[in-house]
N, C-alpha and C positions, 0 to 999 in steps of 0.2 A: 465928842471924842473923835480924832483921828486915829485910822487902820492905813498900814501901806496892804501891797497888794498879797506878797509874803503869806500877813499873817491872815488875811481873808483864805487864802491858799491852805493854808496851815488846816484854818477852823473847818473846811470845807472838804476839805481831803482833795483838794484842785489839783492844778501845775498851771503854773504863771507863763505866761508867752506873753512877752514883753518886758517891758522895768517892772520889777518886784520892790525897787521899792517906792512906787507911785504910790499916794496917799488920797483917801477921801474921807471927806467926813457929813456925807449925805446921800441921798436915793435919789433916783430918778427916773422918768421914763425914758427908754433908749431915744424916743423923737425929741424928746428935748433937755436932752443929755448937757450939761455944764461941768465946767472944768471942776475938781474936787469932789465929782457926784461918782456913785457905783450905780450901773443900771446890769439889767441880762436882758439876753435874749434867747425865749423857749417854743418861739414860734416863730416857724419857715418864712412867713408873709411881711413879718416886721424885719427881715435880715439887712431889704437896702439902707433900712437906717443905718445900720452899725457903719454902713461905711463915710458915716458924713455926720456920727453923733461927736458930740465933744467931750462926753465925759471918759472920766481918766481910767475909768476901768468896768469892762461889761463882763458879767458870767454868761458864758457858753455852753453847751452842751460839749463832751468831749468828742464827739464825731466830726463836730462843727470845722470846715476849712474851709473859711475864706475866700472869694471870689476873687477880691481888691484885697490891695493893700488897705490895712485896717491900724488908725493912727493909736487907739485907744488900746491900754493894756487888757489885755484877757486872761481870766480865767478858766480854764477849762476842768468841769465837774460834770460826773455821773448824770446827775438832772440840774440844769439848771433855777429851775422854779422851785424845786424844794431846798435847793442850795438858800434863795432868797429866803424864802421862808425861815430856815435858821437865823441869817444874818437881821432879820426883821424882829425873829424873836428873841433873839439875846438885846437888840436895842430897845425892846417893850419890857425888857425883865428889868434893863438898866435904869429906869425912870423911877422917882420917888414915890414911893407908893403910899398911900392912903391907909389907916389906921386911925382906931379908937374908936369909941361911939358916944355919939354928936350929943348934945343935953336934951337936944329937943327932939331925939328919937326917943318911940313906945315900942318898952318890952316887957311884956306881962311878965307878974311875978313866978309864975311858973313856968317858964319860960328856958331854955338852956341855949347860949351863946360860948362858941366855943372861942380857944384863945386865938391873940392875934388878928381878929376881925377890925373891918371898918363896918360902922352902921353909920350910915350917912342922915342929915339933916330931916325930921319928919317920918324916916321911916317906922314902918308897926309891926312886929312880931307877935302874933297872937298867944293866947293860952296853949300851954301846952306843946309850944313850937318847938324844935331843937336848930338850932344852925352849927354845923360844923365848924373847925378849925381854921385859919384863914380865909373869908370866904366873904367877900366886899357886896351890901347892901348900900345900896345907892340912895339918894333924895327920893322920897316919894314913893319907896317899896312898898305896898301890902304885902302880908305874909299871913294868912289867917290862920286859927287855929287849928292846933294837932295837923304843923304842916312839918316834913323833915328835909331838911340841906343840907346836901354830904360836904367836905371839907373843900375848900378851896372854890368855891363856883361863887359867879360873881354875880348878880343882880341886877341890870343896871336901872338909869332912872323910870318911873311908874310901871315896873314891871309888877302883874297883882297874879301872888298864889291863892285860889282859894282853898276851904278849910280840907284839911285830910290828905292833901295831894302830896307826894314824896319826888323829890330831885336828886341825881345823885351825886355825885364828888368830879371836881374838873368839869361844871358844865359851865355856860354862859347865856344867860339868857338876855338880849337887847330890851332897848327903851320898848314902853308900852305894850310886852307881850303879857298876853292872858292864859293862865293855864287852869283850869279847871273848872271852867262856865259852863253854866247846866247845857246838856246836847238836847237838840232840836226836837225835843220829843213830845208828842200830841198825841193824843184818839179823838178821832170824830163822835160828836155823840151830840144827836137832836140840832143838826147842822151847826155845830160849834165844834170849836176844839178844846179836850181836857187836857190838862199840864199832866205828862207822866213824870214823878218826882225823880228825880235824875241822881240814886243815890252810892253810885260808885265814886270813884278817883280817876285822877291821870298818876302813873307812877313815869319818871322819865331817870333812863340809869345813866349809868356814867359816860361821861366824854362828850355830852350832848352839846350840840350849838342852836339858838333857837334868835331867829331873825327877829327885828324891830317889827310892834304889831302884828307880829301871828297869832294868834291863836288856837288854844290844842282844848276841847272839852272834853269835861267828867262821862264817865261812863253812866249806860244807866244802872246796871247790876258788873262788878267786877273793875277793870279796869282799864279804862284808853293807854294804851304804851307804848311809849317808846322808848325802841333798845339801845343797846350801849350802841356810840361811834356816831349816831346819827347828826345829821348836820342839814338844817332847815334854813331857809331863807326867808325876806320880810315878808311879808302879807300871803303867810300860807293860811288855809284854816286846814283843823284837821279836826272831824266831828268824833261823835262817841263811839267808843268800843272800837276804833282803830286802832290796830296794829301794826309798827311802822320797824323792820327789820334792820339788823345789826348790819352800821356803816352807810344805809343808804341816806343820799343826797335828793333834796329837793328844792326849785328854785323857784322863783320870786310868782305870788297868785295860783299857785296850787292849791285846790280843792278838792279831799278825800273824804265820801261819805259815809254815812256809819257803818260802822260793823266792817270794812274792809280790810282788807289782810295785805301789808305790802310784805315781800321780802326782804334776805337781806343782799348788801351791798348794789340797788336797784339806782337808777339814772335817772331820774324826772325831772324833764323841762320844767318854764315858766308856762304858765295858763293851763296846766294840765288840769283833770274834771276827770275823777274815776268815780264810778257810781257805787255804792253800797252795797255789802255782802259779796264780794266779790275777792277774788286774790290772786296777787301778781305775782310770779317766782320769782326765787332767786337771780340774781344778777341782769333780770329787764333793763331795757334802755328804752326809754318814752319820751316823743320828744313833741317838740313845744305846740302849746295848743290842742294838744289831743285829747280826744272824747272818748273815755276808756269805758266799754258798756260790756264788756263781755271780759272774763278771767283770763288773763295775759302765762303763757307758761314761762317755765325759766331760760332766763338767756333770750328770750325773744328781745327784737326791737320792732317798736309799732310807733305808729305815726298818723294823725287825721282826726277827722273827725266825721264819723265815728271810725277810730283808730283801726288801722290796718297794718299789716308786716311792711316794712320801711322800704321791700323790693316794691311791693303792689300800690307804696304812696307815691313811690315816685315813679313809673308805669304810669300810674294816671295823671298825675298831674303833667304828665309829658300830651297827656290825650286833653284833658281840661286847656290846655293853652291854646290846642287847636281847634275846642268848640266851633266858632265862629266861624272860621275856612269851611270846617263838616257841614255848619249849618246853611251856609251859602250854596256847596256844592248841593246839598237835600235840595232846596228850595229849585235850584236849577234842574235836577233830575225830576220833581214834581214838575215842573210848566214843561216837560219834555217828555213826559210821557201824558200828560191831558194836550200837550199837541199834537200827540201821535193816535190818540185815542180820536181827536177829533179828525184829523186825517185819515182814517181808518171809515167812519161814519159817513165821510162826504163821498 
């Protein structure tokens, strides 16, 4: 489909600065911008492109004025990134969507499928399952029993529910993520370890986004949860009896162990490592790599490992870079006062 610039303006609540009616009929990155493509730009650092990209129309931020002449038509919008993000999602809504369910999907006979679903090729719906109204299983899906899926959330390929665990309406869960595998729980006994039966659920509520291969396990009594809004990335794990607060974001190799309490609308880097029983307030910012051993309050930002307030990480690592020079100078003041010491002797 072709948009001139107009009606991109139009959908976005923009104003055009330039031809309105320039036309595109693709995306692009502002670096490698082609003639008929829409790109923006929402970050300060990629600007010198706009002045040497070729596509025919870039979203701006409305602040945005131009250094150079700038050949490409503009839009200028409130935010540009979530302006994309619209324009992104009316072209994923426009695409032929998938429907019906496949001959060689298993759906127990007790089972409830609501209308308008696709159950895709192989997938299994257990005893006693419910899957909401629109709401796309993929090739390959487990769904075990007395498992519930609110309306519209989509599945995709070998994503595995196991039994009892609740999802709720509008979430998306990526290829091979696992939700509800027994939590890591042992007692030592007679230098062995005994399996504690891991007999709670994961419940995850609406709006939820859960990255390719994460992982979220069952509780041992009650339930691992996560709240509405929340948005995970690929290879998180998150263990038992976690609690993971409304809206917060987590990104790619995070590892949160049991029992911990995140709050909501919270910021966590890639490779973050928070320890157990512990809890983080509201609106934290963690960032990457950090070793969280001690309960983080709200609105903090920490950093390290073991994690520190973001002034005191970067304080020291300004000292860490000069190790070497310190350690030089030490060594030098040691052989200068055993010269002086032996000076003193003679």
């Amino acid at each position: 489909m072709e948009f001139t610039a107009q009606q991109i303006a139009d959908f976005t609540n923009g104003i055009v600065a330039g031809n309105p009616a320039a036309t595109v009929n693709d995306f692009s990155k502002i670096e490698d911008g082609k003639p008929g493509t829409l790109t923006f730009l929402a970050n300060k650092k990629y600007e010198h492109f706009i002045y040497r990209t070729k596509a025919s129309i870039v979203l701006v931020n409305d602040d945005f004025i131009p250094a150079m002449p700038v050949e490409a038509t503009l839009i200028k919008v409130p935010n540009a990134y979530t302006s994309l993000a619209m324009l992104l999602d009316l072209v994923e809504q426009s695409k032929v969507k998938k429907n019906g369910i496949n001959a060689s999907a298993f759906i127990a006979e007790n089972a409830t499928v609501g209308d308008d679903c696709y159950i895709g090729s192989f997938a299994y719906i257990g005893e006693n399952s419910i899957v909401g109204k629109q709401c796309k299983i993929y090739p390959h899906v487990y769904i075990g029993d007395r498992v519930t899926v609110g309306d519209n959330t989509i599945l995709y390929p070998h994503t595995v529910v196991y039994h009892d665990c609740s999802i709720g309406s509008n979430c998306i869960i990526h290829a091979g993520a696992v939700i509800g595998a027994d939590g890591f729980g042992f007692a030592p006994e007679n230098g062995q370890y005994k399996k504690i039966a891991q007999i709670g659920n994961v419940v995850i509520e609406d709006d939820v986004e859960i990255g390719a291969n994460t992982t979220i396990d069952r509780s041992v009594m009650g339930a691992t949860l996560i709240h509405k809004g929340v948005k995970l990335d690929n290879l998180i794990h998150i263990a038992h009896n976690v609690e993971v607060g409304y809206h917060t974001a987590m990104a790619a190799q995070t590892g949160i162990a049991g029992s911990a309490k995140i709050g909501d609308n919270c910021m966590i880097g890639g490779q973050v490592g928070v320890v157990g029983h512990l809890q983080i307030g509201d609106h934290a910012q963690i960032g990457p790599q950090s070793g969280i051993m001690n309960s983080v309050e709200a609105n903090a930002r920490m950093m390290g490992s073991p994690a520190t307030t973001l002034r005191n990480h970067l304080r020291s690592t300004v000292i860490f870079q000069k190790l070497p020079e310190l350690y030089k100078t030490i060594n030098k003041l040691e052989r200068d006062i055993e010269e002086l010491k032996k000076n003193k002797q003679v």
